[in-house]
C-alpha positions as CSV (number, residue, x, y, z in Angstrom):
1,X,121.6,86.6,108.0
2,X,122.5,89.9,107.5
3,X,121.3,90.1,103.5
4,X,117.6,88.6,105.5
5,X,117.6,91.6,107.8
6,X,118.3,94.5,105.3
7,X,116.0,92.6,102.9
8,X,112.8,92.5,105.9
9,X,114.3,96.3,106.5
10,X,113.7,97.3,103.1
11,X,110.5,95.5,102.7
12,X,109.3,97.2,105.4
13,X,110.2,100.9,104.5
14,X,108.7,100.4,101.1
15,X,105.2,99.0,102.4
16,X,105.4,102.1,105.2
17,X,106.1,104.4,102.5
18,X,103.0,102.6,100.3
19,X,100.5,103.5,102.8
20,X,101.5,106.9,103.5
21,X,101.5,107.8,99.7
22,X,105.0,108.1,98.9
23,X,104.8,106.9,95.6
24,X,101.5,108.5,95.3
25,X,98.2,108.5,96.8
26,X,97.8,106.2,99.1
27,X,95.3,103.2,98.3
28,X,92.9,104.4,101.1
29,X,92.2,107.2,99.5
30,X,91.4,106.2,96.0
31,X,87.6,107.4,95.3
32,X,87.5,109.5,97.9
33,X,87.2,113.5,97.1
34,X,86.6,116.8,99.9
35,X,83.9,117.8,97.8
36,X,81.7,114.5,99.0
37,X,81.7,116.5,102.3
38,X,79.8,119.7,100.8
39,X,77.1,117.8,99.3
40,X,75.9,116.2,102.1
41,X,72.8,117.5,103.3
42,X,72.2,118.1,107.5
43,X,75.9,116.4,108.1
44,X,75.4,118.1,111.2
45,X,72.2,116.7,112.7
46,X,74.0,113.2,112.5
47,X,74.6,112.0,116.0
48,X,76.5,108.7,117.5
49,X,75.2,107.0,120.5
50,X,76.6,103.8,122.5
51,X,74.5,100.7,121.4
52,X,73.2,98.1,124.0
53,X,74.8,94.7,124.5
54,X,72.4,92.7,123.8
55,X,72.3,89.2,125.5
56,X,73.0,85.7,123.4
């Protein structure tokens, strides 16, 4: 039982450590790049509203 629990520890540090790009980048971030954010054009005339619920 006690080889099952270090094993599930260990599993879970590595996966952890996976997603915050301890063994490099991190798959989220593959493709993305800063410079995507300069070229966009009127970035600040974008604005977010709440949508209506609409009735089924």
């Amino acid at each position: 039982m006690k080889v099952f629990c270090l094993l599930l520890l260990a599993t879970n540090v590595l996966v952890y450590g996976l997603g915050n790009g301890w063994f490099g980048h991190p798959r989220t971030e593959i493709g993305r790049s800063p410079a995507m954010l300069s070229s966009q054009l009127n970035a600040q005339a974008l604005t977010v509203s709440p949508g209506q619920l609409q009735a089924r």
